[in-house]
DRENDO-1510 file (C-alpha; in Angstrom, 1 decimal, always signed):
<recs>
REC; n; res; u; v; w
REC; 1; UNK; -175.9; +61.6; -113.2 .
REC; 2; UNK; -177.9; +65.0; -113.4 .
REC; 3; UNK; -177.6; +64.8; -116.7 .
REC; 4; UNK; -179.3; +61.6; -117.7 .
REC; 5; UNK; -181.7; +62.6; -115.1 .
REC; 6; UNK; -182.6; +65.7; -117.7 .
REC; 7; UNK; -182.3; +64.1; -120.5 .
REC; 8; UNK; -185.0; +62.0; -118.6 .
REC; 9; UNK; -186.8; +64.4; -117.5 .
REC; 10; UNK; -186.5; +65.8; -121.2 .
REC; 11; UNK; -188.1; +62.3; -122.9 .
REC; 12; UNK; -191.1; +62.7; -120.4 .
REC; 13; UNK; -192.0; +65.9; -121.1 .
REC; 14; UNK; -191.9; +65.1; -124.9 .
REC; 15; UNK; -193.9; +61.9; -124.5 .
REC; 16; UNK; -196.0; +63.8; -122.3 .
REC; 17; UNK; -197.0; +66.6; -124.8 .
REC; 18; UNK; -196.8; +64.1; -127.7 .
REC; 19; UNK; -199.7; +61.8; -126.1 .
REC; 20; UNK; -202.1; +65.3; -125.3 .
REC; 21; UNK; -201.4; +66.3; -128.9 .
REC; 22; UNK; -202.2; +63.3; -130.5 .
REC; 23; UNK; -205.5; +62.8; -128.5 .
REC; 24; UNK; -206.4; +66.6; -128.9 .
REC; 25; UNK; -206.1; +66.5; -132.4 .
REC; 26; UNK; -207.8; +63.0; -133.2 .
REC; 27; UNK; -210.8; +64.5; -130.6 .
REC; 28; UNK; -211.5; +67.5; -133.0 .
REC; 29; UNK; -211.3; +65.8; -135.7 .
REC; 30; UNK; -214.1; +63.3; -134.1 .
REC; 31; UNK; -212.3; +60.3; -134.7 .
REC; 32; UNK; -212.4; +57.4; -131.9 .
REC; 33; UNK; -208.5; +55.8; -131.5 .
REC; 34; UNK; -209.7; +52.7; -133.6 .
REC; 35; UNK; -210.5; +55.2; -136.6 .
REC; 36; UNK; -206.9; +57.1; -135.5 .
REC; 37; UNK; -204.8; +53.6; -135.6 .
REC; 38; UNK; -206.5; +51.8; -138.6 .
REC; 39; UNK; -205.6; +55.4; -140.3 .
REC; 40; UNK; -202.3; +54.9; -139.1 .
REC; 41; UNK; -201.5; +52.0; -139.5 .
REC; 42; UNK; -200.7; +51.2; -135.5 .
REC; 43; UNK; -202.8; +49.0; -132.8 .
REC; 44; UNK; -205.1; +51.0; -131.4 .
REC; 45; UNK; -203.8; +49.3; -127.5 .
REC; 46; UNK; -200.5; +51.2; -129.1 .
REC; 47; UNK; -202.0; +54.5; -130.0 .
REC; 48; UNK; -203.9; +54.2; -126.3 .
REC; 49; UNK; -200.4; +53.7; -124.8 .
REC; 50; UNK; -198.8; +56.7; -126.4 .
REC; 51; UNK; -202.0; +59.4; -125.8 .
REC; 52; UNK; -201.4; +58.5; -122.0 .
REC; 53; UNK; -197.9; +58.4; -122.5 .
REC; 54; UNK; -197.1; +55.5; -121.3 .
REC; 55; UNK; -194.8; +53.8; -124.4 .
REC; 56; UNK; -192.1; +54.9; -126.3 .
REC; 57; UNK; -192.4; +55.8; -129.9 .
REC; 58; UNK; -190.7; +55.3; -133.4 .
REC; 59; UNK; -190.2; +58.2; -135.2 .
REC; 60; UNK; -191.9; +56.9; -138.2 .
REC; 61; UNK; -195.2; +56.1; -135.7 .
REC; 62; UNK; -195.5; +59.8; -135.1 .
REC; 63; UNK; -195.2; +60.5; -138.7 .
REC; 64; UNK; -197.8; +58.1; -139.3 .
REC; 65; UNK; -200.0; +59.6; -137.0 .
REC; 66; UNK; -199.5; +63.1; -137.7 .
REC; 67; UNK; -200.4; +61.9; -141.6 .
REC; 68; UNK; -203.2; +60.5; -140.5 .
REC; 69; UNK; -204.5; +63.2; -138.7 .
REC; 70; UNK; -203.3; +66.2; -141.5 .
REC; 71; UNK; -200.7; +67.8; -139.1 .
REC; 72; UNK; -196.9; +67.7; -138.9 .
REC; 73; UNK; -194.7; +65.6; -136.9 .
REC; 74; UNK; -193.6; +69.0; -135.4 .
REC; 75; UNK; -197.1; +69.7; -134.3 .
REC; 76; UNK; -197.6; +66.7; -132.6 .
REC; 77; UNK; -194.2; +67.4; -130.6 .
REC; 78; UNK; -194.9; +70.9; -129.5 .
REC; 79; UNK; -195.2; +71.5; -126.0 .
REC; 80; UNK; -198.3; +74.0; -125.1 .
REC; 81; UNK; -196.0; +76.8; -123.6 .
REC; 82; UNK; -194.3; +77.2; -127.1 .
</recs>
């Protein structure tokens, strides 16, 4: 049981960072999450749903997004105390 609750715990983190990332990096580039998801590909109710991290995502989502805003998946998934 602890250790789904890590793993859990884990996942949030991840989908926390992921969603400040992704909304950090569209920001700078001065893009609104319409410009971000027709890029992309995705809904922009989606991409709103992941930057507040409140859905899960597909792998190839976050490559899509991280295409679309000329960084690497890795980038989008890196927690700010690395």
């Amino acid at each position: 049981m602890i250790f789904l609750l890590g793993i859990l715990n884990t996942m949030s983190s991840i989908l926390t960072a992921l969603g400040k990332n992704i909304k950090s990096y569209r920001k700078q580039l001065g893009m609104t999450q319409e410009d971000l998801a027709k890029r992309a590909g995705v809904n922009r109710s989606h991409l709103a749903m992941i930057e507040n991290s409140r859905h899960n995502v597909l792998v190839e989502t976050i490559e899509r997004l991280a295409q679309a805003l000329g960084v690497t998946a890795g980038d989008l998934l890196r927690k700010n105390d690395e």
